[in-house]
PDB file of N, CA, C, O and CB in Angstrom:
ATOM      1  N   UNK A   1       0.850  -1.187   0.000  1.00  0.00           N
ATOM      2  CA  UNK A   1       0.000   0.000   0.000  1.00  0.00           C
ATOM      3  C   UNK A   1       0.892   1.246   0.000  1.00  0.00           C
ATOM      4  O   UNK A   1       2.056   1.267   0.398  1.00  0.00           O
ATOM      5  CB  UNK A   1      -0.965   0.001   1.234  1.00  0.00           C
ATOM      6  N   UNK A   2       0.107   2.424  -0.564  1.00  0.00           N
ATOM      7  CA  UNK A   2       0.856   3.759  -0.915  1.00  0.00           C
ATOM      8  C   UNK A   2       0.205   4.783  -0.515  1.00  0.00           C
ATOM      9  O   UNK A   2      -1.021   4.718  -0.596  1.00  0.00           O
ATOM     10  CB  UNK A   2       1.112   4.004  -2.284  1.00  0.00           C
ATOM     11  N   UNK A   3       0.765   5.890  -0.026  1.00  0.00           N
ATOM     12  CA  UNK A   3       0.173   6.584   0.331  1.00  0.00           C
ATOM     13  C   UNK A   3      -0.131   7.537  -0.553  1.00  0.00           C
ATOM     14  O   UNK A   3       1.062   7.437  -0.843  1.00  0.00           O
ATOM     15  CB  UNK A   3       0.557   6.832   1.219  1.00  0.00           C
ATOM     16  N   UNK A   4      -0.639   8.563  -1.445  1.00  0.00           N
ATOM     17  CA  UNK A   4      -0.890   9.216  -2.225  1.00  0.00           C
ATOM     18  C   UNK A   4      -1.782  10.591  -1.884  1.00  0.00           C
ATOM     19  O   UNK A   4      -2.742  10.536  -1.116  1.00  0.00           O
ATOM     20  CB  UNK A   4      -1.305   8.388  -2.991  1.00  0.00           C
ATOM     21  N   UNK A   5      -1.285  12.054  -2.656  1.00  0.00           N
ATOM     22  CA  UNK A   5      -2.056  13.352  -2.696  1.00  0.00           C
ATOM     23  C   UNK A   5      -2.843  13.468  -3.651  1.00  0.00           C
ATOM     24  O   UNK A   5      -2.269  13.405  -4.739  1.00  0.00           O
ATOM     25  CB  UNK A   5      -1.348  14.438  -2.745  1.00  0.00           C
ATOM     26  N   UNK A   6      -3.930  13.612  -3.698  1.00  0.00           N
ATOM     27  CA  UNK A   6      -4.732  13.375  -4.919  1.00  0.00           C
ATOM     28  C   UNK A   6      -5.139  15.100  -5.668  1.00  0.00           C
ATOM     29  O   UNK A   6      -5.537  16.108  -5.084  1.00  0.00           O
ATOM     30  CB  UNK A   6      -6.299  12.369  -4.345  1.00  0.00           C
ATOM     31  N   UNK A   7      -4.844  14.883  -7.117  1.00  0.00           N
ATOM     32  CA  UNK A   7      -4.631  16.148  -7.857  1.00  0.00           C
ATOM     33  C   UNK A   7      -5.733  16.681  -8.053  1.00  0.00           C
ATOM     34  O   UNK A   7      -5.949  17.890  -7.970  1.00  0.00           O
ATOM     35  CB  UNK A   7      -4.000  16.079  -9.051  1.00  0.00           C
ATOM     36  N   UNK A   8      -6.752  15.597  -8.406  1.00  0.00           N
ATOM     37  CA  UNK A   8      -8.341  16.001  -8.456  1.00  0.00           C
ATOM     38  C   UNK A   8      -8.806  15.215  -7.919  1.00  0.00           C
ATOM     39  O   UNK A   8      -8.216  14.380  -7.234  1.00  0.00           O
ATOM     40  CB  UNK A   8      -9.097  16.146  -9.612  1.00  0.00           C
ATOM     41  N   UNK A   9     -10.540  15.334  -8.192  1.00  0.00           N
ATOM     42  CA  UNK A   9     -11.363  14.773  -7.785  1.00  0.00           C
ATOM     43  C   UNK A   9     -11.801  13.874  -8.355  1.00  0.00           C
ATOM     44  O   UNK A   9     -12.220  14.128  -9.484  1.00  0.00           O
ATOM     45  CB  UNK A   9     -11.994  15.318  -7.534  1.00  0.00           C
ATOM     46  N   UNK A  10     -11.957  11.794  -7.639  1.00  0.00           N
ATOM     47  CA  UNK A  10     -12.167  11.013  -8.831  1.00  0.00           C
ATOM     48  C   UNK A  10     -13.099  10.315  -7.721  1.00  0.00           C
ATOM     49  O   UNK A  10     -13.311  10.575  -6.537  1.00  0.00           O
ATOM     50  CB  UNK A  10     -10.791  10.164  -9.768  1.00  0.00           C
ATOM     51  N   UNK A  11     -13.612   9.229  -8.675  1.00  0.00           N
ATOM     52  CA  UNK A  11     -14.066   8.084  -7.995  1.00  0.00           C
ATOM     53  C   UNK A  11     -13.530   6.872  -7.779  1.00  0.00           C
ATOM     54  O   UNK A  11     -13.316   6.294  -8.845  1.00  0.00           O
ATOM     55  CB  UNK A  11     -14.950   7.819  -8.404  1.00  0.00           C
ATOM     56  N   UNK A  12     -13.172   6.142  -6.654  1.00  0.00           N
ATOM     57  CA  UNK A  12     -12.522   4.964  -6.919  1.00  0.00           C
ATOM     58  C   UNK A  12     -13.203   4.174  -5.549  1.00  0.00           C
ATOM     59  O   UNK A  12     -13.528   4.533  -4.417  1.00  0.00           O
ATOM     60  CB  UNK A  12     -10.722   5.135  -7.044  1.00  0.00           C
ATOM     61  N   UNK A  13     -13.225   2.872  -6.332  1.00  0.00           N
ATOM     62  CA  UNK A  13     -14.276   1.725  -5.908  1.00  0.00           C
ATOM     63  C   UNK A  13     -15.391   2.422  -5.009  1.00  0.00           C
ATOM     64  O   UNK A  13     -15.352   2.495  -3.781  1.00  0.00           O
ATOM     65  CB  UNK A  13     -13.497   0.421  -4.981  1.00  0.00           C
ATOM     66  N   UNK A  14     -16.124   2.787  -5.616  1.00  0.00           N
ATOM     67  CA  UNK A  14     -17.432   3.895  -4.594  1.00  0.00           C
ATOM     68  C   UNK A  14     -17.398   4.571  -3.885  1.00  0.00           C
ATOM     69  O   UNK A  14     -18.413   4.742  -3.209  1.00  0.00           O
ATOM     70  CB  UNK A  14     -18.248   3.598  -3.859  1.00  0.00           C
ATOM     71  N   UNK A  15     -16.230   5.338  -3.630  1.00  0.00           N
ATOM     72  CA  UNK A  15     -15.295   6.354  -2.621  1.00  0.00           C
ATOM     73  C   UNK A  15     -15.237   7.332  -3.261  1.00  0.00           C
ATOM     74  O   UNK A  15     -14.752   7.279  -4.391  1.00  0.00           O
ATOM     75  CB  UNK A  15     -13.843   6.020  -2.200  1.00  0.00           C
ATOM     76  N   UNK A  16     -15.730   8.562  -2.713  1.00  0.00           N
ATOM     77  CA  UNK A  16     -14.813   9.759  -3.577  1.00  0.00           C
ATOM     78  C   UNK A  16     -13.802  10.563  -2.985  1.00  0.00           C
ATOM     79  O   UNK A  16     -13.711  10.971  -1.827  1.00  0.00           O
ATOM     80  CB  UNK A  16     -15.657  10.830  -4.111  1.00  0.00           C
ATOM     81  N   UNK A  17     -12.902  10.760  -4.171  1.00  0.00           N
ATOM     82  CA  UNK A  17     -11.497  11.396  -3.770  1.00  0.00           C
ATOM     83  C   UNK A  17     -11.676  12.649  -3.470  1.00  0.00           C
ATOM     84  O   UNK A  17     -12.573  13.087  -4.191  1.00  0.00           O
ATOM     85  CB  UNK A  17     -10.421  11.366  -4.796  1.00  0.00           C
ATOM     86  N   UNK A  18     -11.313  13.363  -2.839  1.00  0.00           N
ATOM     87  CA  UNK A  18     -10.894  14.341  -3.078  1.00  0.00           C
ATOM     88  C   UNK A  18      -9.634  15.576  -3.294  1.00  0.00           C
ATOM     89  O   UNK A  18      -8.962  16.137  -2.428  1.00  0.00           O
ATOM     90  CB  UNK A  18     -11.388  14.353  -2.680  1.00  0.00           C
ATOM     91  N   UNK A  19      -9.627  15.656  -4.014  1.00  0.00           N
ATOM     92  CA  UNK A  19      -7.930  16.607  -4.489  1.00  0.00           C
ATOM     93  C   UNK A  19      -7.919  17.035  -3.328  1.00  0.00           C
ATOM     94  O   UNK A  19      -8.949  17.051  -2.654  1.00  0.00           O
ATOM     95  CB  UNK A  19      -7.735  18.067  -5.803  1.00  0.00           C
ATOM     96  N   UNK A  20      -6.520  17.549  -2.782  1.00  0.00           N
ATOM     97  CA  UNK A  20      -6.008  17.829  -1.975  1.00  0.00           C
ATOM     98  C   UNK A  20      -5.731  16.637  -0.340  1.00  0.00           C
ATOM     99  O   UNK A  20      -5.135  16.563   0.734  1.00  0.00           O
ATOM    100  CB  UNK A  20      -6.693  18.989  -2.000  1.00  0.00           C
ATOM    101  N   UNK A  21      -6.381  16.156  -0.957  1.00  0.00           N
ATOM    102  CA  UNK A  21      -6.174  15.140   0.446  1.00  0.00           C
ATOM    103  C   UNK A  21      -5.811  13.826   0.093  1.00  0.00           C
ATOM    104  O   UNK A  21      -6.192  13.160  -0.870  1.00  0.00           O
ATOM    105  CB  UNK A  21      -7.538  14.934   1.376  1.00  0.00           C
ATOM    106  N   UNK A  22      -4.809  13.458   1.244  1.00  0.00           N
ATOM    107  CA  UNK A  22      -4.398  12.125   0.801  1.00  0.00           C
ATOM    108  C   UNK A  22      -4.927  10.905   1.041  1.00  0.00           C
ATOM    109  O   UNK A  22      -5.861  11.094   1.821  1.00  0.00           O
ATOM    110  CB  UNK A  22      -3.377  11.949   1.124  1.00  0.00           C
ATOM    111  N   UNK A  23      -4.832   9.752   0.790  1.00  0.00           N
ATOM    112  CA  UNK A  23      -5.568   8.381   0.684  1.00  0.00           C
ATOM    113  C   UNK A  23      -4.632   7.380   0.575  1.00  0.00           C
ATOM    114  O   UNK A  23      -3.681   7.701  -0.138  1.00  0.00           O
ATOM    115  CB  UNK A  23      -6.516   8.247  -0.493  1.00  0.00           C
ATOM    116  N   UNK A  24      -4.578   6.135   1.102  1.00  0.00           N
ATOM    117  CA  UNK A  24      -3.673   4.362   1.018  1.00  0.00           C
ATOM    118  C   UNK A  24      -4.366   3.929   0.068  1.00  0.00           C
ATOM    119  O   UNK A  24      -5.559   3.628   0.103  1.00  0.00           O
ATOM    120  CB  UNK A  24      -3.745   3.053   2.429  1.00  0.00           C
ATOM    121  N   UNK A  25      -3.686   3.884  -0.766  1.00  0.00           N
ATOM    122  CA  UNK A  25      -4.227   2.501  -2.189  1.00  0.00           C
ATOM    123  C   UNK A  25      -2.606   1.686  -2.366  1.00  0.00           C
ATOM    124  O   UNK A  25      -1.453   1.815  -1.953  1.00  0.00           O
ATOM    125  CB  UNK A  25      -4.877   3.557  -4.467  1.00  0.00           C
ATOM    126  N   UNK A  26      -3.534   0.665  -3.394  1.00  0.00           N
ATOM    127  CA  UNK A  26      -2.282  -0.466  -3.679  1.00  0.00           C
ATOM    128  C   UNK A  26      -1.076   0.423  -4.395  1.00  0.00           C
ATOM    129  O   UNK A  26      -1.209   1.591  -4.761  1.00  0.00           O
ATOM    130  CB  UNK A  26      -2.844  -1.910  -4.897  1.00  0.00           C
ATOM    131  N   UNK A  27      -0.171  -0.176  -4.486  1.00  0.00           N
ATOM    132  CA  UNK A  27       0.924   0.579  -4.894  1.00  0.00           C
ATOM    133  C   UNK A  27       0.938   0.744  -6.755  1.00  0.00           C
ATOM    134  O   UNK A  27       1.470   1.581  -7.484  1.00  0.00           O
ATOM    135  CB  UNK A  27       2.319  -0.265  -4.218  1.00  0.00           C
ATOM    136  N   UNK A  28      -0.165  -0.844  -7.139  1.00  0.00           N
ATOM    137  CA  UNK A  28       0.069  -0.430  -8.754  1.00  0.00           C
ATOM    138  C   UNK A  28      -0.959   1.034  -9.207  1.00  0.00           C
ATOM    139  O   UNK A  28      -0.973   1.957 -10.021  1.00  0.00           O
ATOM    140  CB  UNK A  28      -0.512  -2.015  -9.874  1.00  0.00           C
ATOM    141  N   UNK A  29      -1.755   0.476  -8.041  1.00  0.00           N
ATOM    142  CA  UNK A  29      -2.865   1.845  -8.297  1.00  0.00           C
ATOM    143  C   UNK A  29      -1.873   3.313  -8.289  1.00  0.00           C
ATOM    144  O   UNK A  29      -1.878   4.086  -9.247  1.00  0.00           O
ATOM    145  CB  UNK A  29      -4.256   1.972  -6.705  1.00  0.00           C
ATOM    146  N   UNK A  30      -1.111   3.518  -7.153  1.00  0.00           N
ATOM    147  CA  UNK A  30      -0.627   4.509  -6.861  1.00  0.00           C
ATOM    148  C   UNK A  30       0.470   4.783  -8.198  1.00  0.00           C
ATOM    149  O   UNK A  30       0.529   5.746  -8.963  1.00  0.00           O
ATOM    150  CB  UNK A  30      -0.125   4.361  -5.416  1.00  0.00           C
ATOM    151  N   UNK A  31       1.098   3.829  -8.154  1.00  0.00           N
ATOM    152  CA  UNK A  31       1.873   3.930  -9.884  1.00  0.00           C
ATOM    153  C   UNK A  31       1.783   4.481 -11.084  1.00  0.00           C
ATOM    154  O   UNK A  31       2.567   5.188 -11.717  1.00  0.00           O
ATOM    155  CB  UNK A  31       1.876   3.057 -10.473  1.00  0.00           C
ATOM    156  N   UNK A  32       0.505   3.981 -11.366  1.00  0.00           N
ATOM    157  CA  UNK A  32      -0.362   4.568 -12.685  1.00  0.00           C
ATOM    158  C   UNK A  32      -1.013   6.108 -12.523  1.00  0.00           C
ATOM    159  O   UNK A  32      -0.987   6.780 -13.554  1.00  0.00           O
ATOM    160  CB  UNK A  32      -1.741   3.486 -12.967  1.00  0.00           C
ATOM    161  N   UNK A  33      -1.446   6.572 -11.635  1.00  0.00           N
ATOM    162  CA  UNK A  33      -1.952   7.589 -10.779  1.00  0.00           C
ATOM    163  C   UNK A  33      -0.967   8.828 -10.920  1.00  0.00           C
ATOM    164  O   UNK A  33      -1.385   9.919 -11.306  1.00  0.00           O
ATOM    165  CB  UNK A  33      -2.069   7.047  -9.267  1.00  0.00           C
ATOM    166  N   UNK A  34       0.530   8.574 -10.545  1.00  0.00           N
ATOM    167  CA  UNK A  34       1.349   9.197 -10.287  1.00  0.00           C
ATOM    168  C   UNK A  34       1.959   9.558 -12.210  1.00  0.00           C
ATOM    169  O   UNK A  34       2.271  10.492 -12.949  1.00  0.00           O
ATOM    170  CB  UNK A  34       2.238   8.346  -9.051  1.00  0.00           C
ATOM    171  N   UNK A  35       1.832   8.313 -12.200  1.00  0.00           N
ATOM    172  CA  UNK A  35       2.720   8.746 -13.843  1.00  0.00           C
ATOM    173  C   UNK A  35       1.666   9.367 -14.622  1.00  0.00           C
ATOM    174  O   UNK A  35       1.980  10.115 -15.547  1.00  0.00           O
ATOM    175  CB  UNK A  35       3.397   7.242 -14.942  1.00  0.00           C
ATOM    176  N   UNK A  36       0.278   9.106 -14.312  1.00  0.00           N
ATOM    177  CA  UNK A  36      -1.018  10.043 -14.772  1.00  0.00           C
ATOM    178  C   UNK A  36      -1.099  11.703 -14.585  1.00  0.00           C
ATOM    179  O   UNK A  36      -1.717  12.539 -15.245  1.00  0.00           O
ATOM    180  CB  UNK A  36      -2.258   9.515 -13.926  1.00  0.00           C
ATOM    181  N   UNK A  37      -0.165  11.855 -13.335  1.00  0.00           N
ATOM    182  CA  UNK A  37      -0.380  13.072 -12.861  1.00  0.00           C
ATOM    183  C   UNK A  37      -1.788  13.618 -12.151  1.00  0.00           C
ATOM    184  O   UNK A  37      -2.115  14.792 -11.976  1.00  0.00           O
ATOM    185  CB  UNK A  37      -0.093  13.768 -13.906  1.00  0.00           C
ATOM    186  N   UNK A  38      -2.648  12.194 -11.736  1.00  0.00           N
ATOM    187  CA  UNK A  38      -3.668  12.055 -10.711  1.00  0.00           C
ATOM    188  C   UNK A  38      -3.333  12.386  -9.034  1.00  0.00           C
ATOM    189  O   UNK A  38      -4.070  12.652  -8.085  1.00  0.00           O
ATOM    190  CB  UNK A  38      -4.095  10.598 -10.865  1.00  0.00           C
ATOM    191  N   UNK A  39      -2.300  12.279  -9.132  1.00  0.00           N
ATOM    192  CA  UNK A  39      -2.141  11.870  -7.612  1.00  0.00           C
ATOM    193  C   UNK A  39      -0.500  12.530  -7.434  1.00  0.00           C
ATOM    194  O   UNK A  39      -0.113  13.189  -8.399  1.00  0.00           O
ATOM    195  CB  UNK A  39      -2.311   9.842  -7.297  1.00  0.00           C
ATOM    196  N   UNK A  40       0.158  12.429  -6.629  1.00  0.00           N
ATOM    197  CA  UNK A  40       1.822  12.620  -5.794  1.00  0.00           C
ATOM    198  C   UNK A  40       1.903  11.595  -4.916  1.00  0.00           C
ATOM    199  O   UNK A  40       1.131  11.114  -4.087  1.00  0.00           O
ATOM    200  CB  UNK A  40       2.127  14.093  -4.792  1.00  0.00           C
ATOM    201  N   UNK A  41       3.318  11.301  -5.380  1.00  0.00           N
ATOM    202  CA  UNK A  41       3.616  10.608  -3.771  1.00  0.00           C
ATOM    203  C   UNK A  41       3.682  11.386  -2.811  1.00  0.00           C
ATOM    204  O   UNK A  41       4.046  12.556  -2.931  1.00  0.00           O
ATOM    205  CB  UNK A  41       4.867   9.900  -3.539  1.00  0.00           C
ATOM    206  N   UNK A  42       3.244  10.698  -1.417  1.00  0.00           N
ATOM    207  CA  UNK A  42       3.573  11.323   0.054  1.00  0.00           C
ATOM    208  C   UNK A  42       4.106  10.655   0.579  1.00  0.00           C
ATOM    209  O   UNK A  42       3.646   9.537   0.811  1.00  0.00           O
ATOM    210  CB  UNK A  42       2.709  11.682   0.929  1.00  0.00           C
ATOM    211  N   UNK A  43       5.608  11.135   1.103  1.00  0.00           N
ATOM    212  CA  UNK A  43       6.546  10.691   2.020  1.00  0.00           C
ATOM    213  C   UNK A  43       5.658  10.529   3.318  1.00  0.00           C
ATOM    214  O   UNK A  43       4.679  11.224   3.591  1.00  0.00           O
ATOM    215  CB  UNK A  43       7.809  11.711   2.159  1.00  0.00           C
ATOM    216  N   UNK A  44       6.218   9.392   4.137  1.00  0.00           N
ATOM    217  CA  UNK A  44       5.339   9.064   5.468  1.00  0.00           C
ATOM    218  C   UNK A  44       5.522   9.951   6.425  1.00  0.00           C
ATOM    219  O   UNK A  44       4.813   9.815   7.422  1.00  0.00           O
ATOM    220  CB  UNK A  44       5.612   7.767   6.125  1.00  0.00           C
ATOM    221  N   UNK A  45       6.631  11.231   6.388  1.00  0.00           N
ATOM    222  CA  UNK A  45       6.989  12.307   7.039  1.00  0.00           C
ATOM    223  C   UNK A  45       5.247  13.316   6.642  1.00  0.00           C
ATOM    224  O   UNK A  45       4.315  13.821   7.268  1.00  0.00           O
ATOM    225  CB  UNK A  45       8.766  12.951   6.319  1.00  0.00           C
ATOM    226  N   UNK A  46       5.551  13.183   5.682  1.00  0.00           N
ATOM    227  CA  UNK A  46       4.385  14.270   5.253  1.00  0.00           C
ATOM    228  C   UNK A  46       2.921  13.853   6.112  1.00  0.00           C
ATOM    229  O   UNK A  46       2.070  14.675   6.450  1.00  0.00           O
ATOM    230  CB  UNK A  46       4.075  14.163   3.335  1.00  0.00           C
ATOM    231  N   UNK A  47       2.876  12.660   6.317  1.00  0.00           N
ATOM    232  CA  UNK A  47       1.229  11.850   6.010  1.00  0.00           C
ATOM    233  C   UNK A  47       0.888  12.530   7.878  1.00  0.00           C
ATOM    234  O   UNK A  47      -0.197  12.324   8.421  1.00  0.00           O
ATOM    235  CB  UNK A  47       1.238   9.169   5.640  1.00  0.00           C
TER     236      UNK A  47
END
């Protein structure tokens, strides 16, 4: 699991995101997300 800043606002598995705040998803999720420019990583300092 990953921790992630979310860039916008999405839906994922019946949850909604909201930009600016962060969320734990799987790490491939967080992967694709990041190279999407959906999301940032967050260092566990940050969280």
């Amino acid at each position: 699991m990953m921790k992630v800043k979310m860039n916008i606002q999405t839906m994922y598995r019946g949850e909604l995101l909201r930009a600016g705040k962060i969320y734990t998803v799987s790490e491939e999720t967080a992967e694709r997300w990041i190279i999407s420019k959906i999301a940032e990583k967050v260092n566990d300092k940050e969280a």
